[in-house]
N, C-alpha and C positions, 0 to 999 in steps of 0.2 A: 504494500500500500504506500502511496505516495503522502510525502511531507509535503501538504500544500497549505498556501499561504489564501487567508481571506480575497485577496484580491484577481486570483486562479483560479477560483472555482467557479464563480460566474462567468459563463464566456461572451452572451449576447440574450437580450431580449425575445420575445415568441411572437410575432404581431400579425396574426390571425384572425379572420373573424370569429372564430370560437373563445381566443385567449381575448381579445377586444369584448366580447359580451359578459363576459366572468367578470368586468374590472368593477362593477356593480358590486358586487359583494367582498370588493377586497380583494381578490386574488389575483397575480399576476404569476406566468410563465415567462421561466427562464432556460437558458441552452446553460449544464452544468456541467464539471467536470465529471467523465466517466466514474472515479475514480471517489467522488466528494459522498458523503453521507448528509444523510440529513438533518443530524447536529453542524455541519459545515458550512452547510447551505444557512443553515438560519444562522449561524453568526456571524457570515460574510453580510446577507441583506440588511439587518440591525448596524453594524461597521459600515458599510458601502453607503447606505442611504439613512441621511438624521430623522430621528424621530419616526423610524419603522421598526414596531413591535409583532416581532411573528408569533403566530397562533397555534398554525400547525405545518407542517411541508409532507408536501405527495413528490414521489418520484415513477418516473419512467424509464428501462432499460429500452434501447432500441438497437435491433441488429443495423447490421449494412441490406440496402436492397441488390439483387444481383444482377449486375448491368454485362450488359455485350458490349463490343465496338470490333466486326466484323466476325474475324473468329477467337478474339480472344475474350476470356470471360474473366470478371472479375465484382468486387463489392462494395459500394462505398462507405464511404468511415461510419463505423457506429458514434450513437453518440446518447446520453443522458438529459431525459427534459423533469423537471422542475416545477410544481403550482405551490405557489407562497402566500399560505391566509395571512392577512395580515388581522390586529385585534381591532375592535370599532373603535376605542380611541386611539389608535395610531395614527399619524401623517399618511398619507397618500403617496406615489412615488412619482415625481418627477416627470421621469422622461417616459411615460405612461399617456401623460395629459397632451392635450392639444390633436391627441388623434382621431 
């Protein structure tokens, strides 16, 4: 298991129209490290963003899907997704707004 640092484990935002409808209740998706747990995730979000109080975190493993390109075959990267309750009186996150 990897030594990761709070600011590693988040990689990118989910901006969805599925993750976009959840932001009603507080919850946002994130692209996480393969590797992070969900004691990591929640104290990278709480560190990363002020005044955000996690609730609870959901994880996703996701394989690679198998792609061609002629005749050679192969998978693309797996990767780890993220949904972050936040509590009702927490802050809102940032860069969530305006979409």
């Amino acid at each position: 298991m990897a030594d990761l640092k709070y600011y590693d484990v988040i990689l990118k935002p989910v901006i969805t129209e599925n993750s976009m409808s959840i932001l009603d209740e507080k919850k946002y998706t994130f692209l996480v490290h393969p590797d992070a747990t969900k004691a990591q995730v929640k104290d990278a979000v709480e560190k990363m963003f002020e005044g955000a109080k996690v609730a609870a975190v959901n994880t996703m493993n996701y394989d690679g899907k198998p792609k061609r390109r002629g005749l050679h075959f192969g998978r693309t990267k797996k990767y780890k997704k993220a949904i972050v309750k936040l509590t009702a009186e927490s802050k809102d996150i940032e860069i969530f707004q305006g979409m």
